[in-house]
N, C-alpha and C positions, 0 to 999 in steps of 0.2 A: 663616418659616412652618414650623410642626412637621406631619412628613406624618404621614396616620394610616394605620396597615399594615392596619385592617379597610377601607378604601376604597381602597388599591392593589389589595391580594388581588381585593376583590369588581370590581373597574376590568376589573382582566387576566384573572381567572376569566371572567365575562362574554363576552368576546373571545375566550377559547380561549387564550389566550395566557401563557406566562409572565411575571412583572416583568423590566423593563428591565435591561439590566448596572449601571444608574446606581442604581434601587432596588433591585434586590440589594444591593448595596455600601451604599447608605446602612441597611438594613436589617441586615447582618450585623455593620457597626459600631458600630450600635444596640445590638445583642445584646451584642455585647462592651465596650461601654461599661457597662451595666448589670450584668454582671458583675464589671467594676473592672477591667477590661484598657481603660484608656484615657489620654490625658497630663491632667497636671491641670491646664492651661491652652490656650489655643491658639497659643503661642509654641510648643510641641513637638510639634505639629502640623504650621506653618510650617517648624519647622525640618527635620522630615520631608521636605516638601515639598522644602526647599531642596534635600537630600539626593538627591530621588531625581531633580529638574531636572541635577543635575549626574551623577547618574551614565548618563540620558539619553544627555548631550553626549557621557561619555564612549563610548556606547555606537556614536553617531552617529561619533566620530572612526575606530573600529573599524569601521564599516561592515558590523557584524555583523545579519543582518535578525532572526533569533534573538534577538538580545540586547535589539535595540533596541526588538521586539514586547517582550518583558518588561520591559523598566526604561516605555516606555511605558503600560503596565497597570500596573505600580507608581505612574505619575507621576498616573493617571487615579484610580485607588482612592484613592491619599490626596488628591486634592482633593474630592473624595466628600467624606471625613471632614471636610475643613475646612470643606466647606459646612453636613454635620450637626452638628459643633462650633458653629456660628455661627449652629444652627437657621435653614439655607435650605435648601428644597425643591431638589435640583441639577438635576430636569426641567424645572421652570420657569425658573428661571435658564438653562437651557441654550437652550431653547425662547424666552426674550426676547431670549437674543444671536443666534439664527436669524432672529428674526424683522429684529432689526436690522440683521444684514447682508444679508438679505434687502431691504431698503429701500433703503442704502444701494448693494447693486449694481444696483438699479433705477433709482436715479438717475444712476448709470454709463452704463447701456443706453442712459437717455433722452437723456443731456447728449451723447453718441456722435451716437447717431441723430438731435438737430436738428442737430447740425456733419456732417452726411452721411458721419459714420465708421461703421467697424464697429471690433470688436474687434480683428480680425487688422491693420489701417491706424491703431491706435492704439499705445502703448507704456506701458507699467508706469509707468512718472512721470506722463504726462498723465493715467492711471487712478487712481493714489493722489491726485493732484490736487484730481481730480472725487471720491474718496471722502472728502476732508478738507473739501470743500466741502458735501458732503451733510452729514455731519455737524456742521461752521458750522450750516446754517440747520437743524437740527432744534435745537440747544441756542437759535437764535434763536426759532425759535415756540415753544418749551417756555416760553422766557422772558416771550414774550410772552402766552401763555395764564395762564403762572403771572400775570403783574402783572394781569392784568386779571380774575381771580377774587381775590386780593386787595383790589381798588380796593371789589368789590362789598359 
């Protein structure tokens, strides 16, 4: 989906507000793609990407909090770009994967609280357990909704 900068502007204006760091970025790339400051496929994008994943780790093995706020705002900006490369909205996209784990740690909660756990009487494996299990049956009903608007 191609965002349109007169409905971000008039979005955030409204509000009082500035655009997001995520439409900034997708906007200032915008700019500079229409200029010709951009790669000419999305393999040089990706490989950006790769680039700035790794130098992240590097930055993570230093333990530098400096370095690592930077290479991570590099790491964040170019996937901005892969997603306006790829003409996707990054607020929507970001805002779907919120809402999914958002789901998915609710089913956490629930599947805790009928076994009369909480959180802290629980452990990181039986938690990822119950999050691989959430997400089983949501690919099950998807499948299931998908076949049966099909059948119709």
């Amino acid at each position: 989906m191609i965002m349109k900068k007169a409905t971000r502007r008039n979005s955030a204006a409204s509000e009082g507000e500035s655009p997001s760091a995520l439409l900034q970025t997708y906007e200032l790339t915008e700019k500079a793609s229409r200029l010709g400051f951009d790669w000419p496929d999305v393999a040089g994008v990706v490989a950006k990407m790769d680039e700035e994943v790794k130098e992240l780790k590097e930055a993570l093995d230093l333990q530098d909090r400096k370095k690592i706020q930077d290479e991570l705002g590099d790491l964040l900006f170019v996937l901005v770009n892969v997603a306006r490369f790829l003409r996707i909205n990054p607020e929507k996209a970001l805002t779907k994967t919120i809402a999914k784990f958002n789901r998915r740690f609710s089913y956490i909660e629930k599947a805790l609280r009928k076994m009369g756990k909480s959180f802290e009487q629980s452990d990181l494996t039986e938690m990822d357990r119950l999050w691989e299990e959430a997400k089983r049956k949501k690919r099950i009903r998807h499948r299931t909704c998908t076949e049966g608007t099909k059948k119709k």
